[in-house]
Rosetta silent file (secondary structure, phi, psi, omega in degrees, C-alpha in Angstrom):
SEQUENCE: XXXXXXXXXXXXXXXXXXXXXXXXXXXXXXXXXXXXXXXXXXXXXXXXXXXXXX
SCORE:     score description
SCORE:     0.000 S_00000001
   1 L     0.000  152.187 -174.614  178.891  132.479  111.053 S_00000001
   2 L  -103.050  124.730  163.824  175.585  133.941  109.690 S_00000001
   3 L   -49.355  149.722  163.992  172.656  132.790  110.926 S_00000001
   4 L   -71.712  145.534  160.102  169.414  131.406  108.808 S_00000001
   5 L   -55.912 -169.681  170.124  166.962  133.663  107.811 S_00000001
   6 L  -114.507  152.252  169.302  163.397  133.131  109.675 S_00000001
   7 L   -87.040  107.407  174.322  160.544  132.021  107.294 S_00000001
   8 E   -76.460  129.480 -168.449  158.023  134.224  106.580 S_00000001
   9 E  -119.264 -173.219 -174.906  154.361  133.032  105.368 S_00000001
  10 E  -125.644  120.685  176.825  151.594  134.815  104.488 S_00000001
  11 E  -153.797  159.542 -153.915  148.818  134.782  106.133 S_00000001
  12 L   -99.949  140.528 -173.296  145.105  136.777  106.087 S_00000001
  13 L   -99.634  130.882 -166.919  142.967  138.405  108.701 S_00000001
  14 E  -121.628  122.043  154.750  139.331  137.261  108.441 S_00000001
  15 E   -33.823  111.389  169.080  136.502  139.423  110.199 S_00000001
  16 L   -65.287  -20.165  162.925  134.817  137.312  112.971 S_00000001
  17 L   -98.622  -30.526 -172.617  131.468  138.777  112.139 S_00000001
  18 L   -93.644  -36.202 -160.974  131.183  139.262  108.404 S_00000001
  19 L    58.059   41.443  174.681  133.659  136.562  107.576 S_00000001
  20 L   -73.020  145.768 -176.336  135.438  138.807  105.314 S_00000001
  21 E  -129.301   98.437 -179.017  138.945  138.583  104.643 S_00000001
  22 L  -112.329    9.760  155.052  140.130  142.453  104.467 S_00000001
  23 L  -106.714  165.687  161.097  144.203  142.183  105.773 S_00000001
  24 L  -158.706  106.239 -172.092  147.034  140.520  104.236 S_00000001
  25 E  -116.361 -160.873  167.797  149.973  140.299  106.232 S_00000001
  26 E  -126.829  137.833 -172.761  153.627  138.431  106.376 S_00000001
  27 E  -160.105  154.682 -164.037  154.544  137.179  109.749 S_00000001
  28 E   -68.479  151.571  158.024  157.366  135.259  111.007 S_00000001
  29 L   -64.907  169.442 -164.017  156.164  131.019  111.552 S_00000001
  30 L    78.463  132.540  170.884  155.243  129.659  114.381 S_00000001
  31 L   126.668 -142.437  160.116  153.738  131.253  117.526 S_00000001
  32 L  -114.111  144.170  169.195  149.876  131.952  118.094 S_00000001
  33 L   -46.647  117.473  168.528  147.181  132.697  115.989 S_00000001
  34 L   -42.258  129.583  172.934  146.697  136.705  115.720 S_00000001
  35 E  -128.836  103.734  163.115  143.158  138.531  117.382 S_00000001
  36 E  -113.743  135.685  114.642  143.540  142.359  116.299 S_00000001
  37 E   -47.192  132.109 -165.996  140.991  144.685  115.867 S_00000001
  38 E  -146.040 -171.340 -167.931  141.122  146.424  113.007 S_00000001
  39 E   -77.694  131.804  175.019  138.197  148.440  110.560 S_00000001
  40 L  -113.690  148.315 -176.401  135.958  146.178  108.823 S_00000001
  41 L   -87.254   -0.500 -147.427  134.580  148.394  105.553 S_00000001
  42 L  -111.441  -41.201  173.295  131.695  146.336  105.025 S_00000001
  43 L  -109.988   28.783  163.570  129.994  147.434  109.029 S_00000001
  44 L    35.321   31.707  174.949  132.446  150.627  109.004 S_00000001
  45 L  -140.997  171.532  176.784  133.272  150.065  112.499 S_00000001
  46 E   -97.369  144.401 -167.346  136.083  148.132  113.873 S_00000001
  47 E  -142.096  157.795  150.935  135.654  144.013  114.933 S_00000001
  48 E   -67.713  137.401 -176.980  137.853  141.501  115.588 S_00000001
  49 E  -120.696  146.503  164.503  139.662  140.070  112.935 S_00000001
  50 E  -115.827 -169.014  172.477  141.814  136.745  113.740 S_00000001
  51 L   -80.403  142.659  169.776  144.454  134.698  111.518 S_00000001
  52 L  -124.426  153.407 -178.639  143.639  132.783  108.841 S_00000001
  53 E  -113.291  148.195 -170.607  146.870  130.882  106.985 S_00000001
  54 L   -78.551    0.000    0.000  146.814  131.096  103.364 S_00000001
């Protein structure tokens, strides 16, 4: 038997200092909210960005 897919959503990574929303990813549901660092363009350096759900 074939399994169900998993559901994917969409959801956006918002800058903790600028409160910019520069990523858009797909990620399976469920689980914990994402903390990456990644490059914010606006203070050219890299910050934490966390999840936001669309």
């Amino acid at each position: 038997m074939a399994k169900g897919k998993k559901k994917l959503e969409v959801v956006q990574l918002v800058c903790q200092e600028t409160g910019d929303q520069n990523y858009t990813l797909r990620r399976k549901t469920g689980g914990e909210k994402l903390k990456v660092k990644k490059y914010s363009p606006r203070l050219r350096k890299h910050t934490v960005h966390v999840e936001k759900r669309k």
